[in-house]
C-alpha positions, 0 to 999 in steps of 0.5 A, spaced: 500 500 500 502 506 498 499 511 502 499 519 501 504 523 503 502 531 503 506 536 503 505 538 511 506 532 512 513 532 509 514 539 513 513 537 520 517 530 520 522 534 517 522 540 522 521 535 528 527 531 525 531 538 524 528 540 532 532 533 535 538 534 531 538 526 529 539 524 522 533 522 518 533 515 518 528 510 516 527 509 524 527 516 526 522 518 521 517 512 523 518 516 531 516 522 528 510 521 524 508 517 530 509 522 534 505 526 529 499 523 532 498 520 524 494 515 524 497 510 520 499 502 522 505 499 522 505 497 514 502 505 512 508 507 517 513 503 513 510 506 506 510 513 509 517 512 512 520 510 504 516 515 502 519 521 506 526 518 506 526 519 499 523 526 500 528 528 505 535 524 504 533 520 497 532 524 491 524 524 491 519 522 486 526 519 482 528 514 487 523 508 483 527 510 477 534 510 480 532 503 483 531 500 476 536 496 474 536 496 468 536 505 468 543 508 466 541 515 466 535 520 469 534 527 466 529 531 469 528 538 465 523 543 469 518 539 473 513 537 468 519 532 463 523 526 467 526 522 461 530 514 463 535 512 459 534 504 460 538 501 455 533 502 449 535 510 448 532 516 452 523 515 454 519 519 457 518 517 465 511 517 468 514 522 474 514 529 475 515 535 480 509 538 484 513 545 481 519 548 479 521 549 487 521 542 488 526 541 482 531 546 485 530 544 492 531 536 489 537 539 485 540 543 492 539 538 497 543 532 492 548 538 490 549 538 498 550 531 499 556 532 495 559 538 500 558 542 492 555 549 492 548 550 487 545 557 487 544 563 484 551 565 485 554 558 482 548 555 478 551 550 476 555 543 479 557 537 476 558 532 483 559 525 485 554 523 490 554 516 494 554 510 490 557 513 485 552 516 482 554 523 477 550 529 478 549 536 474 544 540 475 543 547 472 538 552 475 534 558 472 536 563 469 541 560 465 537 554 464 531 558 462 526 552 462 526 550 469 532 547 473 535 541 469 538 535 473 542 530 470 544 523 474 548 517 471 548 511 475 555 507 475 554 500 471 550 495 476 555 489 474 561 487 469 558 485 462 564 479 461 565 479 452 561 473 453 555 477 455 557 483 451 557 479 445 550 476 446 547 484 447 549 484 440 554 490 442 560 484 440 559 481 434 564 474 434 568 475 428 571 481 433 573 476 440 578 473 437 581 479 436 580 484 442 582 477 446 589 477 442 589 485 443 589 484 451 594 478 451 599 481 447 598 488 452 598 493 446 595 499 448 588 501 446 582 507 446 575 505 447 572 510 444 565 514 442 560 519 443 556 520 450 554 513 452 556 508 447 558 504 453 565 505 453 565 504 460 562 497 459 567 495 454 573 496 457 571 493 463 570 487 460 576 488 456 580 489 463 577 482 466 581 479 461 588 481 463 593 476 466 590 476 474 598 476 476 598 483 473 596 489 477 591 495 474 591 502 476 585 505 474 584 513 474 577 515 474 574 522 475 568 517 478 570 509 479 565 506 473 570 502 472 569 494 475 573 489 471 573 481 474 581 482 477 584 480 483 588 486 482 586 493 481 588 499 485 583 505 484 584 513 483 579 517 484 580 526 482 577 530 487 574 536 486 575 543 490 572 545 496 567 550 497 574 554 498 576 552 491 582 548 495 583 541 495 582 538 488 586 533 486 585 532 478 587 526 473 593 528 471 596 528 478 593 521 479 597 519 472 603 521 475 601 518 482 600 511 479 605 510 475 609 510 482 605 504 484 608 499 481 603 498 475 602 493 470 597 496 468 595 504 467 588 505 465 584 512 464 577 511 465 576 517 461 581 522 457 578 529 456 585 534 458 591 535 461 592 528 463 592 526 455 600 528 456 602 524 462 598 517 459 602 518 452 609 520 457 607 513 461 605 509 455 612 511 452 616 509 457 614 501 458 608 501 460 605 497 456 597 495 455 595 502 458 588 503 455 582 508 457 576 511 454 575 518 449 569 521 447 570 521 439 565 521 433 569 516 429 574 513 429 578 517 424 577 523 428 581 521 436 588 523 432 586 530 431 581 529 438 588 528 442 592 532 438 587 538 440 588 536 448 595 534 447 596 542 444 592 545 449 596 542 454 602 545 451 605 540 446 607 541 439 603 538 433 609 535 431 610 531 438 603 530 440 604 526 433 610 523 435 609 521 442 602 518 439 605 514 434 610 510 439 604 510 445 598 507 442 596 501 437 589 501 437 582 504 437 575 500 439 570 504 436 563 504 439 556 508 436 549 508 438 543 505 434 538 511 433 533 506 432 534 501 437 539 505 441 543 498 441 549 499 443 555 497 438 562 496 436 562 499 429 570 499 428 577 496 430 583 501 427 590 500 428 594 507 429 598 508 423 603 513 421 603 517 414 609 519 410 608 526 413 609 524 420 603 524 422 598 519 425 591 516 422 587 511 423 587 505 419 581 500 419 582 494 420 575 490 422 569 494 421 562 492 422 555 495 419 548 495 422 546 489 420 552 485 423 556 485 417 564 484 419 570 487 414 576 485 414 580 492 413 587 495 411 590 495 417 588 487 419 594 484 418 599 489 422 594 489 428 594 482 428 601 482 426 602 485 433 598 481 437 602 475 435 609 478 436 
């Protein structure tokens, strides 16, 4: 039974908490709303208790949502839209707000959670809360209709390859190859747009690493859970409300290679980090990886080259450092019908007559499940073997 909780309610359990300077647990929001003299039975109060806990310390009417196991991503856009990403690309939500106010309030009240600042004066945060859920949320004005919250749930398991390839993400004549890839400890991106399942894949991927190997991973949020007895975690931290105290990706690249790694694993390479990692990967750290944001997988040499200039390197030596550092690309795309998600090409890092690198295919896939062998097969598959 889902009993009614209104507002009021809500209101005079929170004050009588707030009075008592005890937190709002299940238990003492039971105790509260006995002491309301609501006349609930023990099966109303337990409802009711659910019920303002996810008002109180949860994230309100999206808690069901976030409860599902098969949801990757809410995006709440004022308080009349809630869209799910459950697999099948985005999907209106049967929830909405009360009113504008409960939005801002949900949005501030996470934001908190997380030690971050969310008001007029910094209307935006990008955040992590417990579980490793990611938060940003935007208020009005600068989000015109209404404040906006976006959360994204860690993956709720690690997808083995087999698992991978019956979802249709992996299609067979691929395995044998991303397999002899991670074997040989050649160095790879996974790379594709906003959630390809980047994350997902190269999980996979790391749970077939040498169980004798060590794996440091550096995450700006721990996503990353590969089936390994042997992995070291590195998360960035953000700077306190002071603007102190943020530890970013390119310090924990230099710390893990300080740690004995066999393995140093970016769980996503978007900045300054990109220098360190092809600094690590030319110095005999063999079988580094991590995942980029990349529309194609013609377009990740001219995307490092671009992070690598903005870091302060050279065209030439980007290039230069690139060519030596990494092997191969893993490119992921997103059915726009189905929202199936799916490796479309594994390409082989080549370096042209002018010094500079590209990406030469090597096995590519097309929408209906078709393999191809490309130009740059027999290399990558030279390098694996060697």
């Amino acid at each position: 039974m889902n009993a009614p909780v209104s507002p009021e309610l809500v209101e005079a359990v929170r004050v009588r908490l707030a009075r008592a300077g005890v937190e709002p647990s299940a238990a003492q929001v039971a105790v509260a709303l006995r002491a309301e003299r609501s006349v609930y039975g023990d099966a109303e109060i337990l409802a009711v208790a659910r019920a303002l806990c996810a008002d109180l310390i949860g994230a309100g009417p999206l808690e069901p949502l976030l409860a599902r196991p098969d949801v990757t991503d809410v995006l709440v856009n004022g308080p009349r839209e809630v869209w799910i990403d459950d697999g099948r690309g985005l999907r209106r939500a049967p929830v909405t707000f009360p009113d504008e106010t409960a939005v801002r309030k949900l949005a501030q009240r996470l934001a908190a959670s997380a030690g971050r600042r969310l008001d007029d004066a910094s209307p935006y945060v990008d955040a992590r809360l417990a579980g490793g859920v990611r938060l940003h949320a935007v208020l009005p004005p600068i989000a015109s209709g209404g404040t906006c919250v976006s959360l994204r749930l860690p993956p709720r398991r690690t997808f083995t390859l087999t698992d991978l390839v019956a979802a249709g993400t992996i299609l067979p004549p691929a395995v044998p190859l991303l397999t002899a890839m991670v074997t040989a400890r050649l160095a790879f991106l996974v790379t594709g747009g906003t959630g390809t399942g980047k994350t997902t894949v190269l999980a996979a991927l790391l749970s077939l690493a040498d169980p004798g190997e060590r794996l440091l991973l550096v995450e700006d949020s721990a996503e990353l859970r590969p089936l390994h007895p042997h992995v070291v975690r590195l998360e960035s931290r953000p700077a306190n409300l002071e603007g102190a105290g943020g530890v970013g990706l390119r310090d924990l690249v230099r710390q893990a290679l300080r740690m004995r790694p066999d393995r140093v694993v970016v769980g996503e390479v978007r900045g300054a980090e990109v220098v360190d990692l092809l600094a690590a990967l030319n110095t005999g750290h063999e079988g580094g990886c991590g995942t980029l944001h990349a529309n194609t997988a013609a377009d990740v040499p001219p995307r490092l080259e671009a992070l690598g200039c903005a870091a302060g390197l050279s065209r030439d030596a980007v290039h230069s450092q690139l060519a030596a550092a990494l092997d191969a690309v893993i490119h992921l795309t997103r059915d726009r019908v189905d929202g199936r998600r799916r490796i479309s090409e594994v390409s082989l890092f080549s370096r042209t007559a002018q010094g500079y690198v590209q990406t030469v295919p090597a096995l590519t896939f097309d929408q209906a499940g078709r393999s191809a062998i490309g130009p740059g097969y027999e290399l990558l598959a030279k390098r694996t073997s060697s």
